[in-house]
C-alpha positions, 0 to 999 in steps of 0.5 A, a space after each residue: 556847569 556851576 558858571 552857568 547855574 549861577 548866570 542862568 538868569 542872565 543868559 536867560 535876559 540876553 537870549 530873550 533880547 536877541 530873540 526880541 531883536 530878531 523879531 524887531 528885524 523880521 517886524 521891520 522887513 514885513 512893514 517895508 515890503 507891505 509899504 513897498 506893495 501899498 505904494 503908487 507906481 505911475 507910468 508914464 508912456 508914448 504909443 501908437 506913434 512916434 510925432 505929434 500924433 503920438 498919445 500920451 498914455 497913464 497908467 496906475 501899476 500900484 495895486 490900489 485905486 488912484 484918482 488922477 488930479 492933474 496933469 502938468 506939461 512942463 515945456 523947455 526951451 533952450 534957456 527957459 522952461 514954462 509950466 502949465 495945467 493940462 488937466 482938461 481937454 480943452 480942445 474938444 467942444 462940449 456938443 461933441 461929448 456923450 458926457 461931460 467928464 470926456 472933457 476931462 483927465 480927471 477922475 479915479 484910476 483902478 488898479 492894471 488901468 490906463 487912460 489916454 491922455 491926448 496926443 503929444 501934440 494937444 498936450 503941448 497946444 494946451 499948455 501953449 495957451 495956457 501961458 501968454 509967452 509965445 512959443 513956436 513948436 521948433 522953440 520947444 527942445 522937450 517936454 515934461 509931463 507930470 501926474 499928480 493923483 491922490 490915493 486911498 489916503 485922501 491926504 496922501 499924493 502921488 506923482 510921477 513925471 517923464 521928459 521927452 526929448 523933441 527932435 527934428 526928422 524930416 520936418 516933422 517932430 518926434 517925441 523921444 523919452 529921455 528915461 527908459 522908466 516913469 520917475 516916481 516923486 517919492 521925497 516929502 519936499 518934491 510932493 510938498 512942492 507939488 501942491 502949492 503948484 496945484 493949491 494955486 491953480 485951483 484959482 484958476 476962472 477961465 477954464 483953459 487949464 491955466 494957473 492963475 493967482 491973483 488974476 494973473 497967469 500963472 506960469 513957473 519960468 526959471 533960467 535952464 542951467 
C-alpha cells in the first residue's frame, strides 16, 4: 500500500495514456470504416446477352452521387494493345435523340443506379475508329473497359476497370470476363496516371471519342509481355 501512495501519480499517468491510446485506436477503427463506406465502388457487368449484342452496364454501388466522365475501351491483341475514349455514342445521329445528352455516357450517377453503356460491340466499333491502326474483330483477343468519374469531392477520381476475354463459338464471338468482380483503381499513382489520360483527350476536336495531342491520334500502344 505505501508502494502505491507513493506512485499514485505515476499510475495515475500510465492509466491515462493506455486509456488515451485506447480511444486512439477506437478513433483509428471509426475513421477507417467511415472512409471505407464513403468510398466509390463501380461496377463493371455484362447482361441480356453473351455476343456483340451484350450490353455494357455501370453501375455506381457507393453510397454517394458519382458523375461518369469517361469511359476507356482498352483492346488487345496478341502482341499489342490500343486505347481509345468511348465516352460518346458516336453511332447514333443527333435527329434520332429526344435530347442531346442521349448521345453521351456522361453525366452524375446516383447511388443503387446504373446505366447502359451500349453493347460489346459498339464500344469496340468506337474505339476501332477512334484509332488509325486497322484492327479485324478476330484480331481482338479481349477487351478492357475503364470508368473514370469524379466524386463529391470535385478533385477526387474515381475509376474502375474489367477485362473480357473474347472468344470464338460458332462463328460468333462471346465476350468472357476475366475477373468475377469490377477491379477498383485505389492507388494515388494508377489515378494519377488516369488523368493524364484523359487531361490529353480534352484535346480532342473531332468529336468521335479519339484522344488527341497535338493534332495527332492519340493512341497508347505497348508491347503485351
Amino acid at each position: 500500500m505505501d508502494w502505491l501512495r507513493d506512485n499514485v501519480e505515476i499510475l495515475s499517468l500510465a492509466l491515462s495514456a493506455i486509456m488515451a491510446l485506447i480511444w486512439l485506436v477506437y478513433l483509428q477503427v471509426f475513421v477507417s470504416q467511415f472512409m471505407r463506406q464513403r468510398r466509390p465502388v463501380i461496377m463493371i457487368t455484362r447482361s441480356a446477352a453473351l455476343d456483340d449484342e451484350a450490353r455494357c452496364f455501370i453501375t455506381n454501388m457507393g453510397s454517394e452521387a458519382i458523375y461518369i466522365l469517361n469511359l476507356i475501351a482498352e483492346l488487345h491483341t496478341k502482341d499489342r494493345s490500343y486505347s481509345a475514349v468511348v465516352t460518346d455514342r458516336v453511332e447514333t445521329d443527333f435527329k434520332d435523340l429526344n435530347r442531346p445528352s442521349e448521345r453521351t455516357n456522361q453525366g452524375p450517377l446516383e447511388s443503387g443506379k446504373f446505366f447502359d453503356a451500349g453493347s460489346f460491340h459498339e464500344l469496340e466499333m468506337r474505339a476501332r475508329d477512334a484509332i488509325e491502326t486497322p484492327l479485324e474483330e478476330r484480331d481482338i483477343t479481349c477487351m478492357t473497359i475503364t470508368v473514370a468519374a469524379a466524386t463529391g469531392h470535385a478533385s477526387h477520381l474515381a475509376a474502375a476497370w474489367r477485362s473480357f476475354q473474347v472468344e470464338w463459338r460458332d462463328d460468333r464471338r462471346i465476350f468472357l470476363p476475366t475477373t468475377v468482380l469490377t477491379r477498383q483503381v485505389q492507388t494515388n499513382w494508377k489515378r494519377n496516371k488516369l488523368k493524364r489520360l484523359l487531361a490529353e483527350s480534352l484535346t480532342d476536336a473531332d468529336g468521335e471519342g479519339a484522344v488527341e495531342v497535338a493534332g495527332k491520334p492519340f493512341v497508347r500502344i505497348r508491347k503485351r509481355s
